[in-house]
N, C-alpha and C positions, 0 to 999 in steps of 0.2 A: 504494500500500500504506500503512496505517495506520503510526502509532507504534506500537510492543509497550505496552503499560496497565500501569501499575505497579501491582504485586501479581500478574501473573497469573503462570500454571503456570510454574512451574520447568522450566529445562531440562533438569534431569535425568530429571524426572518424563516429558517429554517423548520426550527420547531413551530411558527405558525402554520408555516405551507404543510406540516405534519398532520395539526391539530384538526386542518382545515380538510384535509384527506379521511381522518378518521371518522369525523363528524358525516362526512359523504357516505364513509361505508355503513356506518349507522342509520343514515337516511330511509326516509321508505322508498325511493327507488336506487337506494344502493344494495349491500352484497345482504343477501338471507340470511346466511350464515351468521356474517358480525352483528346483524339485527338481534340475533337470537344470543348472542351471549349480554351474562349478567357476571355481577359479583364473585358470584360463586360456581360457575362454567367455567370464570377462568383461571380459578384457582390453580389447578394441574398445570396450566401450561406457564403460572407465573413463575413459580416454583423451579419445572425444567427452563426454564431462561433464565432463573439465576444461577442454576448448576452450568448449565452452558457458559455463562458469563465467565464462572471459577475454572471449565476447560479452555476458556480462551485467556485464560490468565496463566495457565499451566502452561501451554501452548509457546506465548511469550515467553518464559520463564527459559522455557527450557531450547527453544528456537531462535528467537529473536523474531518471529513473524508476526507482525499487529493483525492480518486480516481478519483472524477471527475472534478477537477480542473485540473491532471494533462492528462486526456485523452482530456480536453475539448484545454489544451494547444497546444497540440497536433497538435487538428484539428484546429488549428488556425493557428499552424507555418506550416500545406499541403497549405493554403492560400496563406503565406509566399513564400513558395516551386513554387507552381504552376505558381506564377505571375512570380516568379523570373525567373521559365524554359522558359512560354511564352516567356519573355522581350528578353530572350538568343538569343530564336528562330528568334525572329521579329530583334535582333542584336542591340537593343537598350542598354541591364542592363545584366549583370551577377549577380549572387547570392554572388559572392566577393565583387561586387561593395555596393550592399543592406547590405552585413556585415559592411566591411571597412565603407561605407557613414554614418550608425549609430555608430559604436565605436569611429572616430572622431566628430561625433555630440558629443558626450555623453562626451569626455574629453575636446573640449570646451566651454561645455554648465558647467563644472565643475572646475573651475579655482581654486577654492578655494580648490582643490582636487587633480590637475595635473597642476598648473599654479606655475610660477618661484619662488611665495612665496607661497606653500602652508600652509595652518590653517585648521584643521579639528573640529576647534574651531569656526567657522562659527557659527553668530547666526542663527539657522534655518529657521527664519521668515524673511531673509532677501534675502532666496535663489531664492524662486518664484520670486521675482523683478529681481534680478539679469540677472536668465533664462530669463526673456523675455525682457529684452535691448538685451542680448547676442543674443536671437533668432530674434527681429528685425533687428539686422544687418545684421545676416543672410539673412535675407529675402529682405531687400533693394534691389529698381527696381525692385521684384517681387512683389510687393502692391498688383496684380492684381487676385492673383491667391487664394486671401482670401473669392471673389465674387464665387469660385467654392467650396469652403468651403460650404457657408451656401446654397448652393445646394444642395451641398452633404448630409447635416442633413435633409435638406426635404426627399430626395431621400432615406434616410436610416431610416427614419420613415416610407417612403409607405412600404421596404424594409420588415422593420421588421412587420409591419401587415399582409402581405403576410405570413411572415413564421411562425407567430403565427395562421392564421389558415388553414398553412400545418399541423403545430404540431396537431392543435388540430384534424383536420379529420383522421389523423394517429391514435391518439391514439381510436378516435371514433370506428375507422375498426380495430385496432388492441383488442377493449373491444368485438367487434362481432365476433371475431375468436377464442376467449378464450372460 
């Protein structure tokens, strides 16, 4: 895969012309298929696009090849896309709200970074503690919603067995067609 060219599209511009494609496939005279997924359709395949995401980090790792780190990102951020257009639809979340709610996460969960005295002189071992005071506060009165957490890793181990042997019956039928 190339370098990104300095000057070209934006990614915002990017991620619009995305958001704007996905919203079409949702439409009613867009694809059936994407019409019909919700929530929880697309649970399984959130899941294998994050595991693909950790193969195309392996990949790098041990290659040096970006292509499919950056395709596998990709299909991680239609994930992204999807939920966000559902949530639109159902009138719960916009796709601004899922921006804007992580970029103020992330300045701060970073005080030492965007905070009235910044130090980028930070000892780095001291960050992880930090993050999670910062993130427990956040979370105060929410205690409860840590019990759908470790569900959720149950859920995303049957998940991922499931998609390990789609993969593999896939590639089974794709060696008997060759």
């Amino acid at each position: 895969m190339n370098n990104p060219k300095v000057g070209s599209e934006s990614a915002g511009q990017a991620l619009e012309e995305l958001k704007n494609t996905v919203a079409r496939l949702r439409a009613p005279e867009g694809c059936p298929w994407d019409r019909t997924q919700t929530h929880e359709s697309l649970k399984a395949a959130c899941v294998e696009e994050a595991a693909e995401v950790v193969s195309g980090i392996n990949i790098l790792s041990r290659t040096g090849k970006t292509q499919s780190l950056c395709e596998e990102l990709g299909d991680l951020l239609l994930q992204v896309m999807m939920h966000s257009q559902i949530a639109e639809e159902e009138g719960f979340f916009t796709l601004t709200d899922v921006i804007r709610g992580i970029n103020e996460k992330m300045i701060r969960r970073h005080p030492h970074v965007f905070g009235p005295t910044t130090n980028n002189k930070t000892d780095p071992g001291t960050i992880p503690a930090d993050w999670k005071k910062i993130k427990a506060m956040e979370k105060k009165g929410r205690e409860w919603e840590e019990a759908y957490l470790f569900e959720a890793f149950d859920e995303a181990e049957k998940l991922i067995a499931v998609a390990r042997e789609r993969k593999k019956q896939n590639n089974s039928i794709e060696k008997l067609t060759d």
